[in-house]
C-alpha positions as CSV (number, residue, x, y, z in Angstrom):
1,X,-7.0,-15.1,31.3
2,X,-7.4,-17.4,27.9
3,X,-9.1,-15.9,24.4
4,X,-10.7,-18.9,22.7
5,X,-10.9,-18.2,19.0
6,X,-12.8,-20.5,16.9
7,X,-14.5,-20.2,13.9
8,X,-11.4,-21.2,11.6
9,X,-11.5,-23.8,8.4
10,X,-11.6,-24.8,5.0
11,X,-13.2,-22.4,2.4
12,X,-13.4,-22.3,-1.6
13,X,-11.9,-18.9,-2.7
14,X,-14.2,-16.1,-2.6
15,X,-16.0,-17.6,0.1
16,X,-16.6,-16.3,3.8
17,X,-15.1,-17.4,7.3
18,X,-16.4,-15.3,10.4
19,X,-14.0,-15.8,13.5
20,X,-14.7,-15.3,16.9
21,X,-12.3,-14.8,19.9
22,X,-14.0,-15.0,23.6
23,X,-12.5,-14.0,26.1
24,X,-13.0,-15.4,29.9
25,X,-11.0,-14.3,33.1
26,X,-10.5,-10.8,32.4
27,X,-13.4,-8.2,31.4
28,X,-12.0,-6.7,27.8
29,X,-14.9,-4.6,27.0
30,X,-12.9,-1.7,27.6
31,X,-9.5,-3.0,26.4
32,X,-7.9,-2.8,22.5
33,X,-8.6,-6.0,20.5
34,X,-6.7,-7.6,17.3
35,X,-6.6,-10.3,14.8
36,X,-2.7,-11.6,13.8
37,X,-2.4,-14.4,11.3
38,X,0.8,-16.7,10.8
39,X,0.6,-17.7,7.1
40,X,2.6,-20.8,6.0
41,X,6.4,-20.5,6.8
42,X,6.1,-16.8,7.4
43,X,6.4,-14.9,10.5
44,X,3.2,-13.3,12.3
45,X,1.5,-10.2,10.8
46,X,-1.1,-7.5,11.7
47,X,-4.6,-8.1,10.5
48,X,-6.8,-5.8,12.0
49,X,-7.7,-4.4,15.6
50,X,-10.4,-2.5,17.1
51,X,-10.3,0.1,20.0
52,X,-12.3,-0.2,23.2
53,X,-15.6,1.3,22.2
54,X,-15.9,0.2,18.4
55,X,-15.1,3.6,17.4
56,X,-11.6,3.4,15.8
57,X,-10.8,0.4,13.9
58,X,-7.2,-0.5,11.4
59,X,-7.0,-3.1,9.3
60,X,-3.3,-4.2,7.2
61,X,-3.9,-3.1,3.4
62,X,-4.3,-6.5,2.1
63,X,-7.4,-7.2,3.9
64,X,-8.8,-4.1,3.6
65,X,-12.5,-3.8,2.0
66,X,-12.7,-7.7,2.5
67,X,-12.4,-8.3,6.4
68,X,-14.3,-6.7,9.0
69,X,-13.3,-6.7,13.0
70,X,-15.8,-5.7,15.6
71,X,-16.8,-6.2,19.1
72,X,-19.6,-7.5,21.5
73,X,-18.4,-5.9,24.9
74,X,-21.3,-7.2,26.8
75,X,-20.0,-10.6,25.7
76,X,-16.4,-10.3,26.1
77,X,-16.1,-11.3,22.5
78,X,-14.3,-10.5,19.1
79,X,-15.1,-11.1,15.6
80,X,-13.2,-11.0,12.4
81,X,-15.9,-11.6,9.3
82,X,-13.5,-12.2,6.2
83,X,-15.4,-12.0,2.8
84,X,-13.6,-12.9,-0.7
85,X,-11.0,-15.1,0.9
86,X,-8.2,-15.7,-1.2
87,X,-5.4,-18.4,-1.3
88,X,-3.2,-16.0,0.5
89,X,-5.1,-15.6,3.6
90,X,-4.5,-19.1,4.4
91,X,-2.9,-18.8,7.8
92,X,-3.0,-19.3,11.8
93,X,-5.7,-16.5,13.3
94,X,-4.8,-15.7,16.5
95,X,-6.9,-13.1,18.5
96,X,-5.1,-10.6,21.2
97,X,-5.9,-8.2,23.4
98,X,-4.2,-5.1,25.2
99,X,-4.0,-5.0,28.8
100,X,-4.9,-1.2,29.1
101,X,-8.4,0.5,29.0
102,X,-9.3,3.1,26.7
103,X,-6.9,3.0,24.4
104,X,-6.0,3.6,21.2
105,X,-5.9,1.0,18.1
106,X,-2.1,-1.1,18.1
107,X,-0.9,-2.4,15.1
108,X,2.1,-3.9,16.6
109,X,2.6,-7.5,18.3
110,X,4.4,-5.8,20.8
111,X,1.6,-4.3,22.3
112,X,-0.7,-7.0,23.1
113,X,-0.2,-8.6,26.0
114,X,-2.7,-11.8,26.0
115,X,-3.2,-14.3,22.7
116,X,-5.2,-16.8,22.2
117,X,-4.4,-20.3,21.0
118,X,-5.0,-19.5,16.9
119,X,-7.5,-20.9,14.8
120,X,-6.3,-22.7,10.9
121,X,-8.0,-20.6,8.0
122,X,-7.3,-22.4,4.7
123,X,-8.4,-21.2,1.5
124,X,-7.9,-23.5,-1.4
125,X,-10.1,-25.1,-4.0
């Protein structure tokens, strides 16, 4: 199983990054999806996930109203669109997914069992 997310960079703040996170080897269509970040010399953290249909989605409070997770199921794939970036969100994305179907949204680390490889987000001017 390997999620491949891409999409990271270098953005002015304010501006937009949109992240993608495809998954091959294992159909997640029907499986829990979510976005971690690693900022600089700080441990992981919740970003935002989205249950297996699209339909239940929870974001961390200091992305809320700015980032945006959803799904393509046909196409295996997860997004993150992040809008008014700010020096803080500079960080490691890294996409994971749960290993269940039908499930609920997880906040936690603990309950994702595959990660992908991260992608660098750096906002600066």
């Amino acid at each position: 199983v390997q999620l491949q997310a891409s999409g990271g960079g270098l953005v002015q703040p304010g501006g937009s990054l949109k992240l993608s996170c495809a998954v091959s080897g294992r159909n997640f269509g029907v499986s829990t999806m979510g976005w971690f970040r690693r900022p600089p010399g700080k441990g992981r953290e919740f970003v935002a996930a989205i249950n297996w249909n699209g339909g239940s989605t929870s974001y961390v409070d200091s992305v809320k109203g700015r980032f945006t997770i959803s799904r393509d199921s046909p196409k295996n794939t997860v997004y993150l669109r992040m809008n008014s970036l700010k020096p803080e969100d500079t960080a490691v994305y890294y996409c994971a997914g749960h290993q269940d179907y039908f499930g609920p949204v997880y906040n936690s680390a603990d309950d994702y069992d595959y990660w992908g490889q991260g992608t660098q987000v750096t906002v600066s001017s």
